[in-house]
N, C-alpha and C positions, 0 to 999 in steps of 0.2 A: 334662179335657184331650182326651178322645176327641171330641169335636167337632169341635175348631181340628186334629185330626191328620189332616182329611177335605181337608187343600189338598192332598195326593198326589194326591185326583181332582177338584183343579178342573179346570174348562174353562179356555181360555185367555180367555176371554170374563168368567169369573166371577172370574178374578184381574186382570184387567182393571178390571173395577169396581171391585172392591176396591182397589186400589194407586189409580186414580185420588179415591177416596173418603178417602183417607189425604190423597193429596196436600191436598187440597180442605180438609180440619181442620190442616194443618201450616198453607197460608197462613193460613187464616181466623185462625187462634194467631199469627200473628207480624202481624197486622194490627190484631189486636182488644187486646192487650197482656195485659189481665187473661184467664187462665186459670184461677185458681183461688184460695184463700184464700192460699196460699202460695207460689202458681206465677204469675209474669209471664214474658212476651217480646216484646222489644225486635227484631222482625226476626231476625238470625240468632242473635241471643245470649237465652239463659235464663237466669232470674236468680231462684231458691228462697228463700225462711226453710226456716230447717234441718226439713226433714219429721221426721216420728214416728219412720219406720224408713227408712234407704234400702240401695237392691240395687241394684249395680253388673254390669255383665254386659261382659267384653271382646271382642275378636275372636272371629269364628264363621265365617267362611270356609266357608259350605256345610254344616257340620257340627247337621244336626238333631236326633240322636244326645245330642250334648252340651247342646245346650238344652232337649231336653225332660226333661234330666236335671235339671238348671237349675229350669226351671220346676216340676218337681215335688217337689223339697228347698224349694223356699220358697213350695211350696201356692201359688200366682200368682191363683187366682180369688179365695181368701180376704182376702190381702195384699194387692191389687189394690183391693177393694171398700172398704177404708179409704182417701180422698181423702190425706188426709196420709200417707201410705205412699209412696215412691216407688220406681219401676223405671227405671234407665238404661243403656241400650247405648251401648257407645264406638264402635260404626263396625264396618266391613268384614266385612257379612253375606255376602255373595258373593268367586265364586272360588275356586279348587284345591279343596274340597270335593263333595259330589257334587248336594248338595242348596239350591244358591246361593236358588232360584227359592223352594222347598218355604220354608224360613228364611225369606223376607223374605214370602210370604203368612201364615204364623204369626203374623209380629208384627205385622204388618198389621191381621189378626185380633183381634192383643189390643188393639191401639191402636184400634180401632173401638170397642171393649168399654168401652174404659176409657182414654180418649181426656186425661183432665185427668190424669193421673200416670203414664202410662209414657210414656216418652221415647227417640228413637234418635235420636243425633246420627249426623253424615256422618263415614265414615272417608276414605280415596284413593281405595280401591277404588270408591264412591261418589262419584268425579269425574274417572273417565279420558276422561270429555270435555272435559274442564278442562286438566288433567296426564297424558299418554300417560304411560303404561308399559309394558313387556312383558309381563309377568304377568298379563295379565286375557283370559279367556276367555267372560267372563259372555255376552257376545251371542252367541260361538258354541254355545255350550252352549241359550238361547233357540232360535236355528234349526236344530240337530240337534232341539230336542224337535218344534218347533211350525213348521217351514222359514221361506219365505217372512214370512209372518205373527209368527214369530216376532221377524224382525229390525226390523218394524215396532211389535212391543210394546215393544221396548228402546228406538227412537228417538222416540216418540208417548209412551209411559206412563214407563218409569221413569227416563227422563233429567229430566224435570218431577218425578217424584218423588224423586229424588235432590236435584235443587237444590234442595228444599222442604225439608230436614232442616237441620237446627240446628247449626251447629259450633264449637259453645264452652256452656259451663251454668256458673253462679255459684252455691254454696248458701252463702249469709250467713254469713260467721266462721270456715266450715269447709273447703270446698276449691274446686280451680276442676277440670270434667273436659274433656279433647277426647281425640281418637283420637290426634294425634303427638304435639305438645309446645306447646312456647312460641312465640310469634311472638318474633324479635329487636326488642323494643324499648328503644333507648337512648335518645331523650327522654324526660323527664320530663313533657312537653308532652299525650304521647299519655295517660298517668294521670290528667288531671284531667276528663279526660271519654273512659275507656275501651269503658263502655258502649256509649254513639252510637257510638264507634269500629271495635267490635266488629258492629254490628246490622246492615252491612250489605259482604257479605263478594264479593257480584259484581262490586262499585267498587275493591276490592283483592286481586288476582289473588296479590300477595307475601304480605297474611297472611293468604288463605287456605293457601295454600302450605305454608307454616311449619306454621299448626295442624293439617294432616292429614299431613304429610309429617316434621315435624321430631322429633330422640330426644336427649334427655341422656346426656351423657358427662360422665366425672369428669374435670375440666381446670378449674382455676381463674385462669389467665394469662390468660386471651382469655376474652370473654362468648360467642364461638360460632366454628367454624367450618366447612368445608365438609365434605356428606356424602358420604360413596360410594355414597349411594342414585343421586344423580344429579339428585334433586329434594329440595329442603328443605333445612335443615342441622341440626349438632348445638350443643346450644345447655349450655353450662355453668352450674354452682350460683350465680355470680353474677348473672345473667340469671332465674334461679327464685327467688333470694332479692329480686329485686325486685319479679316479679310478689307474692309472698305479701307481703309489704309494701306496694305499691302498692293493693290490695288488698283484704287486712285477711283474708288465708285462712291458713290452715297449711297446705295439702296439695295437690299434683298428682294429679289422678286422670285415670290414661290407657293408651291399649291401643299395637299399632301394633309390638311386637316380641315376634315367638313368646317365650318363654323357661319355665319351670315352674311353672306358675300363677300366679306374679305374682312379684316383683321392686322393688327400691329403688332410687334413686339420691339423690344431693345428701341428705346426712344426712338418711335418709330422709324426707324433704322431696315424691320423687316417686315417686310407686307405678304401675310398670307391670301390668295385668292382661292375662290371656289367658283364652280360654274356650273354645278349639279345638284335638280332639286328635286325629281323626279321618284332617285332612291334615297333623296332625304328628305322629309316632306315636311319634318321642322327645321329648315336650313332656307335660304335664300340661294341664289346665283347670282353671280354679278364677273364680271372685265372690267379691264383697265384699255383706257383709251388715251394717251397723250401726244400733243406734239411738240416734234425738235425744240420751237421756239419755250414751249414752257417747261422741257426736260431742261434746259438749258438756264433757264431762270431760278430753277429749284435751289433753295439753299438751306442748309442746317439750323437749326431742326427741322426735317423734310415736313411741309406739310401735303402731302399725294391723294387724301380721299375725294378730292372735290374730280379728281379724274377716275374714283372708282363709282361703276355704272352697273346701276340693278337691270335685270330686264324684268 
């Protein structure tokens, strides 16, 4: 890992490259379909056979600390080097943390390396040109390090790399992951061809919305309603019992609420993860680590926490 720990002294110029060279394998992946023996994408939607082993990584919010802690509990070069192995981010590398920048050269990094199995989907924080919010600092944080120049790396490089991440992943039988939740959908109409539906997320401004933005609540009288975020909503077990039916999954997997490493809802049906502790210092970090052989044994009522791991 002491190589990848040398983005503290990139140039702005050599992270530059790099993120545009990401970008560059993200479209080429959502244009060419086949990625791998078990890895397709359909535009913004990925869609897996259950891999060998997979490693879920949630919110990071700057916090470098906590992922190369991360990375180094699950040996990432070795793990990595098996194509069936997979590694996934929920979203929201940047923000309140100190090392927004440092984070997403890292993964940059590993996804240059090993480009067919690790994977980072878009959280919000990865579309406040999309969705304003108050909370994001990330540009300014770019032009106190790098001024001028810096606010030109945010509007020319990672806003193109931003919209090139993926915001939704399907692994066959087993679960569906985004950063917030479910999009609200009550036709039946949108299920018979979800996929397409899903692939291309610039034409739908609402489900992107929903899948970066939205959190399940226990409420079973209404399939959703409005949040206090301000953007998104909360969406009930009714609404999650259709997606995994529609489907054919058992499991939500997704980040997008601080809480204690990870978290359930909808008879645990939805697993929230977190993996930043650094800008929450009453919170824990934790991943999820499982293999084929036990995704495959899982059965209703899921029981998943013995495979979530604190560091």
């Amino acid at each position: 890992m002491d190589d990848l720990l040398s983005v503290f002294d990139y140039t702005l110029a050599e992270g530059k490259e790099l993120v545009e060279k990401i970008t560059i394998i993200h479209n080429d992946q959502k244009l060419q379909g086949f990625i791998s023996d078990i890895a397709m994408s359909s535009g913004d939607y990925l869609n897996f056979q259950i891999p060998n082993n997979l490693v879920v990584v949630g919110d990071l919010h700057g916090d470098f600390t906590s992922l190369k802690k991360i990375m180094n509990k699950i040996n990432y070069e070795e793990y990595l080097k098996t194509e069936s192995n997979m590694l996934i981010f929920l979203g929201d590398y940047i923000d309140r943390g100190k090392y927004s920048l440092e984070v997403l050269l890292f993964l940059c990094g590993v996804k240059s390396i090993f480009p067919n199995n690790m994977f980072m989907l878009r959280g919000n924080h990865e579309a406040y040109h999309r969705f304003p919010f108050s909370a994001f600092d990330f540009p300014r944080d770019l032009q106190n390090k790098f001024g001028g120049s810096g606010v030109a790396f945010y509007a020319n490089t990672m806003v193109p790399f931003f919209d090139s991440l993926s915001s939704i992943c399907e692994i066959n039988g087993f679960c569906l992951l985004v950063h917030g939740g479910l999009p609200i959908i009550e036709d039946v109409e949108f299920f018979r061809n979800y996929k397409f539906r899903l692939s291309d997320m610039k034409s739908d401004e609402v489900l992107l919305e929903e899948i970066l933005w939205n959190d399940p609540r226990e409420f079973t009288d209404v399939n959703w309603r409005a949040s206090n975020r301000g953007l998104g909503k909360y969406f009930g077990i009714n609404l999650t019992n259709n997606w995994l039916n529609y489907t054919n999954t058992k499991l939500i997997i997704r980040g997008h609420e601080p809480c204690m490493g990870h978290k359930f809802n909808h008879d645990n049906k939805v697993l929230t993860l977190f993996s930043s502790k650094e800008p929450y210092p009453k919170f824990e970090p934790s991943y999820l680590e499982i293999s084929k052989k036990q995704m495959e044994a899982l059965s209703l009522p899921i029981d998943i926490k013995e495979f979530v791991h604190g560091i």
